[in-house]
N, C-alpha and C positions, 0 to 999 in steps of 0.2 A: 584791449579795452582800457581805457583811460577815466578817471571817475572825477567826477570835477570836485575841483579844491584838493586834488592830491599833484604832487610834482612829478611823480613818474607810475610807469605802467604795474598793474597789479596782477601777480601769477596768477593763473587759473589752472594749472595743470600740478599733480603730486610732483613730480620732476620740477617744475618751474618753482614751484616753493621751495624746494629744496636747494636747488639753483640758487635762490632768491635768497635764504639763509645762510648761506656762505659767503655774500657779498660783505665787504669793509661796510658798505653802507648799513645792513641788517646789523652785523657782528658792534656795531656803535651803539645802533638804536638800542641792542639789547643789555650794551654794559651800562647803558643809561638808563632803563628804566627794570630790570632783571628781568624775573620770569613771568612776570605780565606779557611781554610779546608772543611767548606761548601759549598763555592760558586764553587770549583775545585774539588769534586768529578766524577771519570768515573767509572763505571762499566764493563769491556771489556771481550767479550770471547775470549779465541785465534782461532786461524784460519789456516791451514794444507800450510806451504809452499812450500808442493812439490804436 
């Protein structure tokens, strides 16, 4: 799933976050902004707009 206006794919699985929080990329985002990246985590499925 790709959500527009974002530049890459978004975990949707407990493993794929987790995955996903180990990355250089997450471990950045987090020394930049602290413990906000935890406390604003969502997990969303999408949903058929027609």
């Amino acid at each position: 799933m790709t959500v527009t206006g974002l530049p890459h794919k978004i975990p949707d699985s407990p493993d794929a976050v987790t995955a996903h929080r180990a990355t250089p990329h997450f471990q950045n985002y987090l020394s930049q902004i602290g413990d906000l990246a935890e406390r604003a985590t969502f997990v969303l499925n999408p949903v058929s707009a027609t």
